[in-house]
Steps between C-alpha positions, in 0.01 A plus 500: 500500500580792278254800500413567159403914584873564596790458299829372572798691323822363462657853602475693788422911460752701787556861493409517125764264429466105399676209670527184322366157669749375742536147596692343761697192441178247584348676225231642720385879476637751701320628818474816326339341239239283792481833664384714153242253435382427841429878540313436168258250692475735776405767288220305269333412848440899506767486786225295779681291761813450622617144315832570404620150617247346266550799201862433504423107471250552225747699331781243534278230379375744196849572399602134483229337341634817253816332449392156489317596221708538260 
């Protein structure tokens, strides 16, 4: 389920510098790209708990349901 407060962008911001979406040949996102936006989740829950199994999950399911919608 997508969180409405906290966007998704299609780039990722490192060392004041953009890189582009990468996808590997499956067409899934990069762990980079899991990892940006589970640290996202993480950070909207005010940083509480330690569920980075089940932040990097939400963020794989977030990011495909991304993909599969369009």
């Amino acid at each position: 389920m997508l969180n409405p407060n906290v966007k998704v962008s299609q780039t990722t911001e490192l060392s004041g510098q953009q890189e582009t979406r990468k996808k590997d040949r499956a067409g899934t996102f990069s762990q980079e790209e899991i990892r940006t936006r589970a640290y996202q989740i993480y950070e909207f829950r005010n940083r509480n708990g330690n569920l980075a199994d089940q932040d990097w999950s939400q963020a794989e399911a977030e990011l495909m349901e991304l993909l599969h919608a369009k």
